[in-house]
PDB file with SEQRES, HELIX, SHEET and CRYST1 records, atoms N, CA, C and O in Angstrom:
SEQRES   1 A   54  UNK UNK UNK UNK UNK UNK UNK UNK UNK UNK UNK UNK UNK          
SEQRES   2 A   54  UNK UNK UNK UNK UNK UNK UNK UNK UNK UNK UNK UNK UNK          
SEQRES   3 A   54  UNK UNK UNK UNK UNK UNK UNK UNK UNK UNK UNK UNK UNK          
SEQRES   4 A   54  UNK UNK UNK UNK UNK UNK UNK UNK UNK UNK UNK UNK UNK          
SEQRES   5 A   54  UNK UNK                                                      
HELIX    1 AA1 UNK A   45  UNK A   48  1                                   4    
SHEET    1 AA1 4 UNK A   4  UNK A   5  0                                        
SHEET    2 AA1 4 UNK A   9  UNK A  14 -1                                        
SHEET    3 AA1 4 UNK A  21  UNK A  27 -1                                        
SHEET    4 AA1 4 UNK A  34  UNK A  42 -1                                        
CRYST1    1.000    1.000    1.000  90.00  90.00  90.00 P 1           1          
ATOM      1  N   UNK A   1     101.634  95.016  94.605  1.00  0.00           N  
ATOM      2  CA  UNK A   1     101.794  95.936  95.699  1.00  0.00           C  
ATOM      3  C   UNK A   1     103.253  95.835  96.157  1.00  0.00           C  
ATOM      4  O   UNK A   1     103.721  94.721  96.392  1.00  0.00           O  
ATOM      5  N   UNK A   2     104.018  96.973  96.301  1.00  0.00           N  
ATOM      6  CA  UNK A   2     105.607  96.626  96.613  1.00  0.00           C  
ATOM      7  C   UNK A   2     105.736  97.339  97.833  1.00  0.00           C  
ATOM      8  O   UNK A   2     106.011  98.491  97.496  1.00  0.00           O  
ATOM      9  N   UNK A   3     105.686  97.273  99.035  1.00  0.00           N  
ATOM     10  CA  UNK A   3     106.216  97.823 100.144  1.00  0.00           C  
ATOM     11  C   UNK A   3     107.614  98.027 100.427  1.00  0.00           C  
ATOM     12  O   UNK A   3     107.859  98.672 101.447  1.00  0.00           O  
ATOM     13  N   UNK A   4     108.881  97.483  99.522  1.00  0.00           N  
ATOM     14  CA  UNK A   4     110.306  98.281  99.650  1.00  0.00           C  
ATOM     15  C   UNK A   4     110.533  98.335  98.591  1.00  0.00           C  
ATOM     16  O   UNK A   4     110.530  97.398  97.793  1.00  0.00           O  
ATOM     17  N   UNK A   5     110.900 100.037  98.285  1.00  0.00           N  
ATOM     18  CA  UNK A   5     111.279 100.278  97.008  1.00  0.00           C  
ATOM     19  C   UNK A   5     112.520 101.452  97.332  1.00  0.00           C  
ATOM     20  O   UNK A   5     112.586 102.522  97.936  1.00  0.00           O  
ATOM     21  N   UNK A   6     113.492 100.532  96.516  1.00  0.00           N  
ATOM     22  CA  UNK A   6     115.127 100.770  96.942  1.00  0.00           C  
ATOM     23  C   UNK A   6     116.023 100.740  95.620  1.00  0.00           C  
ATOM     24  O   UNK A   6     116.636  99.724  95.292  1.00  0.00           O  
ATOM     25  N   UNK A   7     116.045 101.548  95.118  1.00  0.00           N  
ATOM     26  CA  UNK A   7     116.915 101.082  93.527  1.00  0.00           C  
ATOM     27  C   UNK A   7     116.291  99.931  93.137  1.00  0.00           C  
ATOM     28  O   UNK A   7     117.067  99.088  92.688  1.00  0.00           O  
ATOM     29  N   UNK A   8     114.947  99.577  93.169  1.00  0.00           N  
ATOM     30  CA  UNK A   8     113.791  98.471  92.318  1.00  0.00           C  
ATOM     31  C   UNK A   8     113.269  97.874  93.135  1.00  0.00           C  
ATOM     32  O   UNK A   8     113.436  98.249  94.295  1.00  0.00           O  
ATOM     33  N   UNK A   9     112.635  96.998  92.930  1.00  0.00           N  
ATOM     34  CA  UNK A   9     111.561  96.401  94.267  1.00  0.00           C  
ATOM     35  C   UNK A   9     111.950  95.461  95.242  1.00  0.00           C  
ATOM     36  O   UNK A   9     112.519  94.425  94.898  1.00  0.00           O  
ATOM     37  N   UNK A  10     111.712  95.706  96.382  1.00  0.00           N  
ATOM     38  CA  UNK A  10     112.428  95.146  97.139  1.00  0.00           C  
ATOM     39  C   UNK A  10     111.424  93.894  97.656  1.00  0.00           C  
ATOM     40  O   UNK A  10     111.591  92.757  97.215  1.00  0.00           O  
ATOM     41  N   UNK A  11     110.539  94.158  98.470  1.00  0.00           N  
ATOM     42  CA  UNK A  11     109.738  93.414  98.677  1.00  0.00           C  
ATOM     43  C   UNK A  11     108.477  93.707  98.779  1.00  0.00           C  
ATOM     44  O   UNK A  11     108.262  94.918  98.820  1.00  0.00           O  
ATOM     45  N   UNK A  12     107.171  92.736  98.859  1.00  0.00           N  
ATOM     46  CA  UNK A  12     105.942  93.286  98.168  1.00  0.00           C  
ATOM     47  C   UNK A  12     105.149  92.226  98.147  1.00  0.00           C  
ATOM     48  O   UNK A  12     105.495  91.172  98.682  1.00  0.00           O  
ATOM     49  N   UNK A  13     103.580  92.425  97.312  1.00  0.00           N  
ATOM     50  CA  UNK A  13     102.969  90.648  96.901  1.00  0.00           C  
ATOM     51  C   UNK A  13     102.944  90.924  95.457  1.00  0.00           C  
ATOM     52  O   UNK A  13     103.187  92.040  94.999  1.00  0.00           O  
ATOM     53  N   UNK A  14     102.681  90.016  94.829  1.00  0.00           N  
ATOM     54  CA  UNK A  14     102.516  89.707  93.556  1.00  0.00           C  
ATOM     55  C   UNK A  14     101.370  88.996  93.444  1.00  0.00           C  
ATOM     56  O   UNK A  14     100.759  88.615  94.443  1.00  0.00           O  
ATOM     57  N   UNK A  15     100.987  88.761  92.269  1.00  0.00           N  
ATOM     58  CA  UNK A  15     100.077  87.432  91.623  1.00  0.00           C  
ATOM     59  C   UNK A  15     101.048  86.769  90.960  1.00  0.00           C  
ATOM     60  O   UNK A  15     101.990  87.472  90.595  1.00  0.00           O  
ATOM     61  N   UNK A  16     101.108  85.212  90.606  1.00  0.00           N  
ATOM     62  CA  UNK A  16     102.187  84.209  90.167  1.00  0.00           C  
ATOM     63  C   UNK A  16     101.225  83.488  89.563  1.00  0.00           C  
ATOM     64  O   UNK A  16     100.386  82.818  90.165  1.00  0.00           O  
ATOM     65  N   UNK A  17     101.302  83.581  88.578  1.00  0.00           N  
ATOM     66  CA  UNK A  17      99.942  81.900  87.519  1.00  0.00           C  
ATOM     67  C   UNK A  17      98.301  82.947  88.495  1.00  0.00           C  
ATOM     68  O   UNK A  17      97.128  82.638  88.286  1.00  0.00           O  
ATOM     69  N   UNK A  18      98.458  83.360  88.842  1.00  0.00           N  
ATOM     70  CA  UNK A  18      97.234  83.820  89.644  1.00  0.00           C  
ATOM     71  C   UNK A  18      97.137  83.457  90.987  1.00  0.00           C  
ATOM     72  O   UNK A  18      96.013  83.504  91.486  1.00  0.00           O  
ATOM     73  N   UNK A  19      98.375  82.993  91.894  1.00  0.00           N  
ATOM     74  CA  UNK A  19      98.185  82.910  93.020  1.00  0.00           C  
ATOM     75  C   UNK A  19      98.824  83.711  93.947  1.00  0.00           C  
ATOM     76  O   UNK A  19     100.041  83.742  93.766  1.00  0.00           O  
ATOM     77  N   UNK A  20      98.291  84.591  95.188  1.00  0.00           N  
ATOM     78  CA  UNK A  20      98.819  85.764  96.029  1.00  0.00           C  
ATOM     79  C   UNK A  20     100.131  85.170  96.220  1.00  0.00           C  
ATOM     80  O   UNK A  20     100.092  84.015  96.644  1.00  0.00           O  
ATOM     81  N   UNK A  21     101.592  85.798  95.960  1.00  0.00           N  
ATOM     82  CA  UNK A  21     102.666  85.695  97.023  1.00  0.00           C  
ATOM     83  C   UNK A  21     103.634  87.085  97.378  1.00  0.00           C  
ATOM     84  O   UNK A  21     103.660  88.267  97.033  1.00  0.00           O  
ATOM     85  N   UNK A  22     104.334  86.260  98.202  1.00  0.00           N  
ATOM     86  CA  UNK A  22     105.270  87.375  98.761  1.00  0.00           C  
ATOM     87  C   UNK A  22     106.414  87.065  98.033  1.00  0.00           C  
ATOM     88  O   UNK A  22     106.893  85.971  97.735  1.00  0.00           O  
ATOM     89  N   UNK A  23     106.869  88.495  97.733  1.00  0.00           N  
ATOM     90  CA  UNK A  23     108.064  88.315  97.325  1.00  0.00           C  
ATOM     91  C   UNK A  23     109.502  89.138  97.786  1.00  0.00           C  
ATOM     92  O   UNK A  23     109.330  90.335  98.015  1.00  0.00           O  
ATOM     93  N   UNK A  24     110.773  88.664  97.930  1.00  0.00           N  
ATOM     94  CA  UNK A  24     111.645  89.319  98.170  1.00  0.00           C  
ATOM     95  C   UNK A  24     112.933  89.404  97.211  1.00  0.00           C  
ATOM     96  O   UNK A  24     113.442  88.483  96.573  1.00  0.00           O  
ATOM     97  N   UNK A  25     113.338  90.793  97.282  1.00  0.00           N  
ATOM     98  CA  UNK A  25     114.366  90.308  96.149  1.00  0.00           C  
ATOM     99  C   UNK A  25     115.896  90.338  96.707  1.00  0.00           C  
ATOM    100  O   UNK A  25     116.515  91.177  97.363  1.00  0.00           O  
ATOM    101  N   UNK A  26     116.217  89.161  96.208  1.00  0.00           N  
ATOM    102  CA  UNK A  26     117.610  88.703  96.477  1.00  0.00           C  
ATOM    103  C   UNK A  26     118.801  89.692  96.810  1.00  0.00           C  
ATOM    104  O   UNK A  26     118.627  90.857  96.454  1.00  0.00           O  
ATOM    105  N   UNK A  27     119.464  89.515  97.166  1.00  0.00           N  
ATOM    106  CA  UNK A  27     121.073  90.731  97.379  1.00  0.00           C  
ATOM    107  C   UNK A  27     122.101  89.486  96.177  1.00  0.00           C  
ATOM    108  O   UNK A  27     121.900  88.306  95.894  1.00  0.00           O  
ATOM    109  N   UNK A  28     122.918  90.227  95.852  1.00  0.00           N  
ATOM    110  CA  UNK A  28     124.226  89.769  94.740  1.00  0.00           C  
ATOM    111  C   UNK A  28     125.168  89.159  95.937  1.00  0.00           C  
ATOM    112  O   UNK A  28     125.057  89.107  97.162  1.00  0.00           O  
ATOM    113  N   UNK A  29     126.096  88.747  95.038  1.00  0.00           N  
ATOM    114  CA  UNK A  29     127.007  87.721  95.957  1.00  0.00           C  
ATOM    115  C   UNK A  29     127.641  88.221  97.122  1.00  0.00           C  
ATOM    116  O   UNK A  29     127.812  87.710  98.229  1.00  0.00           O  
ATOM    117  N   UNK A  30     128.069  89.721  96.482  1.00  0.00           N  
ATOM    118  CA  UNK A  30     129.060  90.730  97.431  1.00  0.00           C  
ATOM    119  C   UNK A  30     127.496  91.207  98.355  1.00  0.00           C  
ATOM    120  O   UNK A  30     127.853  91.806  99.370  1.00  0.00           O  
ATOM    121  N   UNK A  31     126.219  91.127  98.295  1.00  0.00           N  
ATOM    122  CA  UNK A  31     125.372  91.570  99.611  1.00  0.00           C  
ATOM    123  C   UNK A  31     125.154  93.470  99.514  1.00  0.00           C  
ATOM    124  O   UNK A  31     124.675  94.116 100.446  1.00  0.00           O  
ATOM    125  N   UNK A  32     125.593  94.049  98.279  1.00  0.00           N  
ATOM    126  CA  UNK A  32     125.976  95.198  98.371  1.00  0.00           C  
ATOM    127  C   UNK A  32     124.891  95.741  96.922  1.00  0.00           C  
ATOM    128  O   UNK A  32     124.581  96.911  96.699  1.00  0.00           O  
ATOM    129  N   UNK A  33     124.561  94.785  96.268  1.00  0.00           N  
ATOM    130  CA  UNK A  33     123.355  95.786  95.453  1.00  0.00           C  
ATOM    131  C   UNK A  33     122.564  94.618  94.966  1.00  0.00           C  
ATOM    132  O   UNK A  33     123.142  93.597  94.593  1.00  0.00           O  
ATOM    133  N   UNK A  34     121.141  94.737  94.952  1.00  0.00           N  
ATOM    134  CA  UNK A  34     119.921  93.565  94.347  1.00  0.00           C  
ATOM    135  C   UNK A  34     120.380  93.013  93.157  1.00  0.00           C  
ATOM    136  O   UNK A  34     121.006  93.578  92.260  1.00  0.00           O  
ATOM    137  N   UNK A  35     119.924  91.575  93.248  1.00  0.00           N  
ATOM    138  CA  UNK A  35     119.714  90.858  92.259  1.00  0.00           C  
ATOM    139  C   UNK A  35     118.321  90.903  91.256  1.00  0.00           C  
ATOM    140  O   UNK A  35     117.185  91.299  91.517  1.00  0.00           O  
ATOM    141  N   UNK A  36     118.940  90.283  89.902  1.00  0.00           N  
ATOM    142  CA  UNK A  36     117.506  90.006  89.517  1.00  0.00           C  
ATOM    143  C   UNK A  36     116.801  88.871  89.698  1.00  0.00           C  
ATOM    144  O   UNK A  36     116.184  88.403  88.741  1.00  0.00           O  
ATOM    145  N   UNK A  37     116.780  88.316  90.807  1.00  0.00           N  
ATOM    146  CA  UNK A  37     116.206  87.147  91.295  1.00  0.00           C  
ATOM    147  C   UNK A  37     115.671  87.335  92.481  1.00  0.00           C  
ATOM    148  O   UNK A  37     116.339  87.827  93.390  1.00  0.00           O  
ATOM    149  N   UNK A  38     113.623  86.753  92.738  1.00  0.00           N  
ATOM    150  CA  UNK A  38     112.996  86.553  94.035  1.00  0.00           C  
ATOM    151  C   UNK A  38     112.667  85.542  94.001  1.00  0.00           C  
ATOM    152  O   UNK A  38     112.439  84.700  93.133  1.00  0.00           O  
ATOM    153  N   UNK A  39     112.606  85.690  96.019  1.00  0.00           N  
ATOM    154  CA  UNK A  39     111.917  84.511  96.256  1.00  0.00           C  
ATOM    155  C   UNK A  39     110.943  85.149  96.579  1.00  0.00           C  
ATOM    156  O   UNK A  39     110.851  86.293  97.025  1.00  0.00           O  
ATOM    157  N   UNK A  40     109.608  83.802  96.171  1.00  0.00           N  
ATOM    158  CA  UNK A  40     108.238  84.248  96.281  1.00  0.00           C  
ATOM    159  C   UNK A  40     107.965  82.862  97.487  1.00  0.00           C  
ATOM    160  O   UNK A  40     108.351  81.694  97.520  1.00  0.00           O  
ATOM    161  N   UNK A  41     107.130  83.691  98.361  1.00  0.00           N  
ATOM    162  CA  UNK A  41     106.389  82.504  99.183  1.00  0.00           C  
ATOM    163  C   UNK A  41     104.945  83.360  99.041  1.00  0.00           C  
ATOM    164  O   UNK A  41     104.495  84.498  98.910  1.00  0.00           O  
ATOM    165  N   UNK A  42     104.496  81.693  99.190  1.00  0.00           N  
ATOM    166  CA  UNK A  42     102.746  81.692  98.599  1.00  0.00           C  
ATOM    167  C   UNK A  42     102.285  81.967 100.033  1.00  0.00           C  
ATOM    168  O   UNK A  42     102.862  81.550 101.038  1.00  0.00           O  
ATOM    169  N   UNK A  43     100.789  82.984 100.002  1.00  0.00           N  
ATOM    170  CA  UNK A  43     100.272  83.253 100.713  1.00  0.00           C  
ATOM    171  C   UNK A  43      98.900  83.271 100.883  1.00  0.00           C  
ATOM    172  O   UNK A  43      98.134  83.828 100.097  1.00  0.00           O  
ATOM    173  N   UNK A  44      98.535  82.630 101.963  1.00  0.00           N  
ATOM    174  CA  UNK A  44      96.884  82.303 101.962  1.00  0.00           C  
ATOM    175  C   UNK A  44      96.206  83.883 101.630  1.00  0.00           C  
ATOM    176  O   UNK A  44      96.790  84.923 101.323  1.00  0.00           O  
ATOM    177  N   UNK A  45      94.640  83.590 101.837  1.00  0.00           N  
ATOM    178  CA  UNK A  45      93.453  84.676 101.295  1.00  0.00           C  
ATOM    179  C   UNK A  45      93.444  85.654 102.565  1.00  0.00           C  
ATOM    180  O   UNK A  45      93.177  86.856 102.568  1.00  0.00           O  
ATOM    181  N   UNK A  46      93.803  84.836 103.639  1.00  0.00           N  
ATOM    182  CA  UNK A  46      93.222  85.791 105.033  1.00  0.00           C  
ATOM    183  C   UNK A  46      94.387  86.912 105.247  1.00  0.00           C  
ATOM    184  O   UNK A  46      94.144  88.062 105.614  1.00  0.00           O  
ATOM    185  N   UNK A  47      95.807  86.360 104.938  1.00  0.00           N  
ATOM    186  CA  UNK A  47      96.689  87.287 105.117  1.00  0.00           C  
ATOM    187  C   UNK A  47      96.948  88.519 103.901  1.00  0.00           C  
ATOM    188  O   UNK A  47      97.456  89.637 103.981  1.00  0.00           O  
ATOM    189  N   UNK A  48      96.329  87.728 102.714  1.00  0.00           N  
ATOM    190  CA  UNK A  48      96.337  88.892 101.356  1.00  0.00           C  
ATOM    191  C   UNK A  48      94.721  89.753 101.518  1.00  0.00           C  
ATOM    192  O   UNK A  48      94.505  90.753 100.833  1.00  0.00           O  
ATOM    193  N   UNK A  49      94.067  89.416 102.132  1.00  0.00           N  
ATOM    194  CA  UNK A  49      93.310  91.031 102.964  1.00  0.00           C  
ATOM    195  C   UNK A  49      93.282  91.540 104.317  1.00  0.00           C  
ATOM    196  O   UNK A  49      92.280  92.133 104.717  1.00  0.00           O  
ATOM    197  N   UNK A  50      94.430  91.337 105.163  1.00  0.00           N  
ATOM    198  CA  UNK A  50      94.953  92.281 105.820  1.00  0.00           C  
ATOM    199  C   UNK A  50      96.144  92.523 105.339  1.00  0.00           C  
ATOM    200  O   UNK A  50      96.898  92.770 106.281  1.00  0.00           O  
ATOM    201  N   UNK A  51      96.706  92.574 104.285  1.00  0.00           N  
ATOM    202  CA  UNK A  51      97.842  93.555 103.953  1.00  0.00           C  
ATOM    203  C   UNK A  51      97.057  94.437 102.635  1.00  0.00           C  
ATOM    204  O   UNK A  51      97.587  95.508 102.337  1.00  0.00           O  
ATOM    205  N   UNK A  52      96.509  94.249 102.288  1.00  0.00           N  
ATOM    206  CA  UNK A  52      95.725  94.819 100.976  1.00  0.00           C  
ATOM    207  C   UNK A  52      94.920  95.814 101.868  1.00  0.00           C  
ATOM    208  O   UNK A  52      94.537  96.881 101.388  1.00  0.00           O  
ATOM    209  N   UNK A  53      94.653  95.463 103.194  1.00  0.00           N  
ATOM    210  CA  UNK A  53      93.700  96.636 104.067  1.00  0.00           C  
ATOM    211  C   UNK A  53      94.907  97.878 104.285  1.00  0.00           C  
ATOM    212  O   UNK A  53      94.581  99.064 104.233  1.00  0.00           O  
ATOM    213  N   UNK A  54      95.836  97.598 104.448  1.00  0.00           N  
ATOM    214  CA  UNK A  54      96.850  98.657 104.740  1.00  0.00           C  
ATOM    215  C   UNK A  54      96.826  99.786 103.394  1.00  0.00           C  
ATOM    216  O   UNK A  54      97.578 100.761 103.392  1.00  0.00           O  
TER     217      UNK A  54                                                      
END                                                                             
């Protein structure tokens, strides 16, 4: 599920090995166009069905 989509995904959840996270994707050094690198933070069950309700 990607909720910012900006010249590629911005941020969103994923599955990782099979576990819900969030992910965001990085800005480049200059801060001026995405990287290909996220950070994912893991997210419990209760918060991955109220955003999945949206």
């Amino acid at each position: 599920m990607v909720w910012d989509l900006y010249d590629g995904r911005g941020t969103g959840l994923a599955s990782v090995r099979g576990l819900p996270q969030y992910f965001a994707c990085q800005m480049t050094a200059g801060g001026d166009e995405y990287a290909q690198h996220f950070t994912l933070t893991p997210i419990n069950a209760t918060l991955l069905a109220l955003a999945t309700e949206q």
